[in-house]
C-alpha positions in Angstrom: 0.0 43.5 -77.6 0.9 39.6 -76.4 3.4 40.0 -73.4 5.5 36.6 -73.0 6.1 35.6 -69.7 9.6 33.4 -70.4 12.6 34.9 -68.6 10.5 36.8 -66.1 10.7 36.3 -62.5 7.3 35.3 -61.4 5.9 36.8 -57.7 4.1 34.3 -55.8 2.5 33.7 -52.3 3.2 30.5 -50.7 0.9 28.8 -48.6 0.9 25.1 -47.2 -0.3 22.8 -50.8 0.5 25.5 -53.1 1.1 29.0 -54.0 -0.6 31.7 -55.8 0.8 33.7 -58.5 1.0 37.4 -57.8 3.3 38.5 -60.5 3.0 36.4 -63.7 6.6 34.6 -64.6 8.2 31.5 -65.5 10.3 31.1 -62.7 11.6 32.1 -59.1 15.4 32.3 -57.8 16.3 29.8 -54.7 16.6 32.2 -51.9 20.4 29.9 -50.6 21.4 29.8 -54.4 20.9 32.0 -56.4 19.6 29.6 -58.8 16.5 29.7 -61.4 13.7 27.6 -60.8 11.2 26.9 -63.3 7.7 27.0 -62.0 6.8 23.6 -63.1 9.5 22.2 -60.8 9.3 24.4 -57.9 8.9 21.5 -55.1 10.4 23.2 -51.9 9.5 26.8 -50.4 8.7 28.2 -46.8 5.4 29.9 -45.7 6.8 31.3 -42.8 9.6 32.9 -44.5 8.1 33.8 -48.0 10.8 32.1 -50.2 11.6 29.4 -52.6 14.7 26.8 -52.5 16.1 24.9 -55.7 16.2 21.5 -54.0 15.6 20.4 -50.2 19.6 20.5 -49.5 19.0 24.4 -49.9 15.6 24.2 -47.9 17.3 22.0 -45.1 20.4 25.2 -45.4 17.6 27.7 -45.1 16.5 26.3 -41.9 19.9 26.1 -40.1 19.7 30.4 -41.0 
């Protein structure tokens, strides 16, 4: 049996060039948002807090937290 990954919410570690993926998916969910990010365009995370931002308005929100 194939198991898709489209419309799951992928688990991943992030680290300083890159992440890992822990939990096969096709996207994460901005942790100021809310909103679905694709993989492909996932540009903006922190390390130190383990979480991903849509754009680097909700990254720069993040860090005022």
């Amino acid at each position: 049996m194939l198991v898709s990954n489209s419309n799951r919410v992928a688990r991943l570690h992030y680290m300083a060039n890159g992440f890992r993926v822990l939990t096969p998916g096709d996207h994460v969910v901005c942790a100021v948002t809310g909103e679905r990010i694709a993989l492909d365009m996932l540009r903006y995370w922190s390390v130190a807090r383990q979480e991903a931002y849509a754009d680097a308005v909700a990254a720069m929100q993040a860090m005022g937290r």
